[in-house]
N, C-alpha and C positions, 0 to 999 in steps of 0.2 A: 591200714584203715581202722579209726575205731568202733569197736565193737559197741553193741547198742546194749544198754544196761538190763541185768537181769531181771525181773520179775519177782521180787519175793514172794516165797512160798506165801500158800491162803491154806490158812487151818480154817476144820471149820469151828463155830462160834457157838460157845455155850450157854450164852445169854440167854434166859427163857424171855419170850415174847407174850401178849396176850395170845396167841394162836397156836403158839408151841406145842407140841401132842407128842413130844419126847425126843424125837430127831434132831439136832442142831442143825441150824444151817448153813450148808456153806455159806463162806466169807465171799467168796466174788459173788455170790447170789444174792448176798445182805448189800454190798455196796451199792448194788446195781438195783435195787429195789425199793431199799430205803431211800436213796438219793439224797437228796437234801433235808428232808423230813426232818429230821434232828437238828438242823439250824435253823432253819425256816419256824419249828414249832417252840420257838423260844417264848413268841408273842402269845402264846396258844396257852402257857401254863397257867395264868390264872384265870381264865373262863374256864378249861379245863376241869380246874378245882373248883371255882363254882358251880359247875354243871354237876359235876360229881356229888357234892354236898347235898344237892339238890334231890339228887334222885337217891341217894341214900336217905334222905327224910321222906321222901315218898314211899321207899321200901317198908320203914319204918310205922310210918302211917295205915299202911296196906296188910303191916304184923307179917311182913317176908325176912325184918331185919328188927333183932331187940334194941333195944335202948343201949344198953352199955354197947353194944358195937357203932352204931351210930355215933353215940360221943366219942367212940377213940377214932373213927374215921373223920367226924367231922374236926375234931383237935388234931389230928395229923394230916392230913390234907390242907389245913388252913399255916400249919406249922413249914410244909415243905413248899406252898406256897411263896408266905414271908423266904426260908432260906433262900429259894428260887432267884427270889426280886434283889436280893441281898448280894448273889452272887457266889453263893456259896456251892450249888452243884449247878450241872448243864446237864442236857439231853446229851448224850453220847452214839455213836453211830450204832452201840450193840445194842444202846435200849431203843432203835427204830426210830421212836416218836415219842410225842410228851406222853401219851396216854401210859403205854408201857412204862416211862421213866418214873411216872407220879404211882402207879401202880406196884411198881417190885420196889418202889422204898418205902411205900407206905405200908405193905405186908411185913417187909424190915422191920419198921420201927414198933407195928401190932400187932402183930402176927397173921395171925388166920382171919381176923376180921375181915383185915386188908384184901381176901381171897372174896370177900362176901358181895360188896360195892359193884360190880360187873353186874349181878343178878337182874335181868330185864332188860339188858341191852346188848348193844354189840358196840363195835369199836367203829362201823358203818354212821350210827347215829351219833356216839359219840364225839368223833371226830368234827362230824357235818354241825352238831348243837355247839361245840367251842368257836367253830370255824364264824356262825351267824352271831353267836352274838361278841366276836371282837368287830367285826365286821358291821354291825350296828354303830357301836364305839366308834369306828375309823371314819365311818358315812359323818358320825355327827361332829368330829373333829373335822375332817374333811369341810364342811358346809361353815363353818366358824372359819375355816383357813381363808375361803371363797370371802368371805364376808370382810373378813380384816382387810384383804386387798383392796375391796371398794371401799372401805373405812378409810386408808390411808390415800386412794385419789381422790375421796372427799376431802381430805386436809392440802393435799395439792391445793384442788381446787380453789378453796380457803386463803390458802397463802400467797395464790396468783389469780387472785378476784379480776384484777385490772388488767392480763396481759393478753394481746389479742392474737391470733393465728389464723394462718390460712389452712384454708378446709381442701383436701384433695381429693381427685377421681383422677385415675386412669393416672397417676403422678405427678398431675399437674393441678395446679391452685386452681379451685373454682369458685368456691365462694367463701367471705370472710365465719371464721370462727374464733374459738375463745379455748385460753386453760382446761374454764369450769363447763365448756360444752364438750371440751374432747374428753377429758376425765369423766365428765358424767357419764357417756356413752358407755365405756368401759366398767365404770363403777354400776350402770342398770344390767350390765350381761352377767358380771360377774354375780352379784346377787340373784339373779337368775339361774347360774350355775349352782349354788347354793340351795335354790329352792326345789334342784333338779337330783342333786345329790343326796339332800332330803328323800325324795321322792322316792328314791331306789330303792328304802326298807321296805318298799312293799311287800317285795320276796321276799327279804330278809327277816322280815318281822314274823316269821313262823315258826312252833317247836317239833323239831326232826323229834326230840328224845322219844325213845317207845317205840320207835319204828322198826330198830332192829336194822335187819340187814336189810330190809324192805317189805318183811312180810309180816313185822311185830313181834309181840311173844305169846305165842302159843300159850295155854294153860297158869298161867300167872295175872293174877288181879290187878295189875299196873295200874295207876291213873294218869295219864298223860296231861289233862287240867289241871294236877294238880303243880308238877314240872314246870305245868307252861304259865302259873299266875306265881311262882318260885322266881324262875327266869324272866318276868317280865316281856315275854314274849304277848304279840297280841293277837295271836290264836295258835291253836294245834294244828299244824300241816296233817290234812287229811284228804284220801284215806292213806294209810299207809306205804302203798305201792308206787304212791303219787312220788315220793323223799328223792328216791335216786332217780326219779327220771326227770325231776326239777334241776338237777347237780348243771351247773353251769351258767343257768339263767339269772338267778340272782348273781350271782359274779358278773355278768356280762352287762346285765343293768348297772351297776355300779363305775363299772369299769367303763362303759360308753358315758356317763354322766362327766366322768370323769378327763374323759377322749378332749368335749365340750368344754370342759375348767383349762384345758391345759393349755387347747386351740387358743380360747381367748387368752391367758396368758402369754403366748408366742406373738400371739398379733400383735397386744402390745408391746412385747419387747419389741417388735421387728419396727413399731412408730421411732421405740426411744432409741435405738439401736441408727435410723436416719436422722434423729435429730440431735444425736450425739457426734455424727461427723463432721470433719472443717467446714466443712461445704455448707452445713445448713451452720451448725455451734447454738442451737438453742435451747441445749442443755448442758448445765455440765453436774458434774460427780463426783462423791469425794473421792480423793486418790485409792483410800483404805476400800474402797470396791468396785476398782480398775486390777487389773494387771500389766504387768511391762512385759517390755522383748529381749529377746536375749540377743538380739543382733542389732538393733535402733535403739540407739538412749531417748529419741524424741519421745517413744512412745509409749501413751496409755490406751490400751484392751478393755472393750466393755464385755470379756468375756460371760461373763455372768449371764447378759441377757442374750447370748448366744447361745448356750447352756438351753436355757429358757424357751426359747424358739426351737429347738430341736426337741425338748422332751415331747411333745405332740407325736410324735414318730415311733418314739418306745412305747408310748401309751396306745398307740393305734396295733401295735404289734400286739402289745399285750392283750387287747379285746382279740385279735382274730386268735391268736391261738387259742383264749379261753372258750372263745366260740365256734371251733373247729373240735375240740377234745372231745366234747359230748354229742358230736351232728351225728354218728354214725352205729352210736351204740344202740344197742338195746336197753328193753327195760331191765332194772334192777341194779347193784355195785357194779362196776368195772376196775380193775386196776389202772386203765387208763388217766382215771379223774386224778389220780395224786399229783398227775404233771401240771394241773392246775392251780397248784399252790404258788407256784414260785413267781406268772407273769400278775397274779394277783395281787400279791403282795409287792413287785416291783411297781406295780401300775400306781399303791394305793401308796407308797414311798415316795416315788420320785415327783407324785401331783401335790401331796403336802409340802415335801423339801421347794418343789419350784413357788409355791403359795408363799411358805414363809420368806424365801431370798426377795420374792417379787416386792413384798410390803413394806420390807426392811429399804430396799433400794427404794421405794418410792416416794418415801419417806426422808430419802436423803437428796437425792436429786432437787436442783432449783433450775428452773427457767431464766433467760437470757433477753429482757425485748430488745435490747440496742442489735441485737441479732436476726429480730426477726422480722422479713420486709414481705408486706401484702403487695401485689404487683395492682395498677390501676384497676387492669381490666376486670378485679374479682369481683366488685362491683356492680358487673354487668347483668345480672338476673334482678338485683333490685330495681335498676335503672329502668327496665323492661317492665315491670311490676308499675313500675313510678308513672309512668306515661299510660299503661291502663287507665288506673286512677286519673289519671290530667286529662287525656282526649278523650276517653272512651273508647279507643279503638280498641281491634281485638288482642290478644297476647302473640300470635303470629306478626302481625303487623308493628307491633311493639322491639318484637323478637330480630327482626328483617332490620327494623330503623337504626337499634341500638348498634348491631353486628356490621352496617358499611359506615358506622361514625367508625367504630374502634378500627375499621380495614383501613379509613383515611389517615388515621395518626400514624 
């Protein structure tokens, strides 16, 4: 029987960390702590570096930091930066996370300056201030995503002015519709989700920096106005104590706005997804965004907007966990909140990737009318309407009249 593979030895890890106090630390301890953090904080590095430059001008301002250090932190931060986007280093599992990794090379490359930058903060606010404002950024990419989708069923709309469709309830025709009213509906929600994903900086639009671990900094003339009109943030999260017990909410708003973008996107896949089958054929697609089968040569797959109609699910996961992490803590940091990184950034991934397929496909897609047949009866609500107007009876009596015509055909 074979044996289950050994384990390689864990030394521990010499890497100094911002928290480091002389001790390395164990390597299953680092694995198991750091987590993902170092892949995940890839996006992090240049607000990071923003954030940093920032409160090192502050420092500076406030005569905690000279000039010449200033400039070689803000020209080496802005320098590892660029290398960063370049491709030239990564976050590594032994520098933890960006902060540490933009920190011990920055001390590399200038020495003791690089020691200086940290002064007034922690890695609590730090973290939290990179974290807000990519997370700004993603909100307002996010809302342009929302927005192209109903841009391109307005060009639907557009290109099939003339072609008519039936309107359904419960899966059955009810009354007649059109291209440019089904597209509208979709094209008014989605901009809606837009205005909703906007909406979600409100949390977001606050500056943690100066906070600290949650209590600020003692004895140090910081200015946190001054960070926060640096960072374009549009006030200072106060008071202090307030930072970490906010950890979640803005995530959670974001990520439920998002829940909303995805939903609608699912619903419509799941329209095109029925009008894409033999049975109905009132759409068709280009080949190049189908898939075949490995067992049927007939056949093309709209997997894509299967894809589509499911992300509503990972996105729904991802708000409860976001919204679960922080229910139970107390005031102040928890090591808990780090696991909040990864369904955040899944949530704010997979709502853009489905935004962009969705606009690209909808854009490709053409309507079919030799396909598509209104059945008599859909008719029947105006009909009833119709005979208001003509006798004056009531709508009940209209309702009655019209319903034992259609029972006698």
């Amino acid at each position: 029987m074979p044996q289950p593979p050994k384990e390689p030895s864990i030394k521990s890890v010499a890497t100094k960390r911002l928290w480091d106090k002389g001790e390395p630390l164990d390597a299953r301890i680092l694995r198991y702590t750091a987590g993902e953090d170092h892949r995940l904080d890839a996006r992090l590095v240049p607000y990071d570096v923003r954030a940093s430059i920032a409160h090192a001008q502050m420092l500076n301002a406030q005569k905690l930091l000279s000039a010449s250090d200033l400039a070689l932190i803000t020209d080496g931060l802005e320098k590892l930066g660029a290398a960063h986007a370049a491709g030239e280093w990564q976050i590594s599992l032994e520098d933890e996370d960006c902060h540490t990794a933009l920190e011990q090379r920055l001390t590399q490359q200038i020495g003791e300056a690089g020691g200086r930058v940290h002064l007034g903060r922690s890695r609590n606010d730090q973290v939290l201030t990179a974290l807000r404002l990519y997370l700004k950024d993603a909100a307002a990419d996010l809302s342009h995503a929302a927005a192209d989708v109903a841009a391109a069923l307005d060009e639907l709309a557009a290109r099939e002015s003339a072609t008519v469709l039936p309107g359904y309830t419960h899966m059955q025709q009810a009354m007649p519709s059109s291209v440019p009213l089904w597209a509208g509906g979709f094209a008014a929600e989605l901009r809606d989700d837009a205005d909703g994903i906007r909406a979600s900086c409100r949390r977001i639009d606050r500056s943690p920096l100066g906070s600290a671990a949650g209590y600020g900094v003692p004895g140090l003339p910081i200015d946190r106005e001054a960070t926060r009109r640096s960072l374009e943030f549009a006030a200072v999260h106060e008071p202090v104590t307030a930072v970490q017990i906010s950890r979640g909410k803005a995530e959670a708003g974001l990520v439920f706005e998002l829940c909303l973008f995805t939903q609608d996107l699912g619903r419509l896949a799941a329209d095109l997804l029925l009008f894409y089958t033999q049975e109905f054929g009132f759409i068709t697609l280009p080949e190049s965004m189908t898939t075949g089968s490995s067992i049927m040569p007939q056949k093309r797959n709209p997997d894509v907007l299967e894809l589509v109609r499911g992300a509503g699910a990972t996105l729904q996961a991802a708000l409860v966990e976001i919204i679960a992490l922080p229910a139970k803590l107390g005031s102040g940091y928890q090591r808990d909140l780090q696991r909040m990184k990864a369904p955040l950034f899944r949530a704010i991934d997979l709502a853009g990737d489905s935004a962009a397929v969705m606009a690209h496909l909808v854009r490709g897609l053409a309507f079919v009318p030799a396909r598509i047949h209104l059945d008599d009866a859909i008719h029947a609500a105006e009909r009833a309407n119709a005979l208001v107007l003509a006798e004056g009876i009531s709508f009940r009596e209209a309702y009655r009249r019209i319903g034992a015509e259609l029972r006698r055909r």
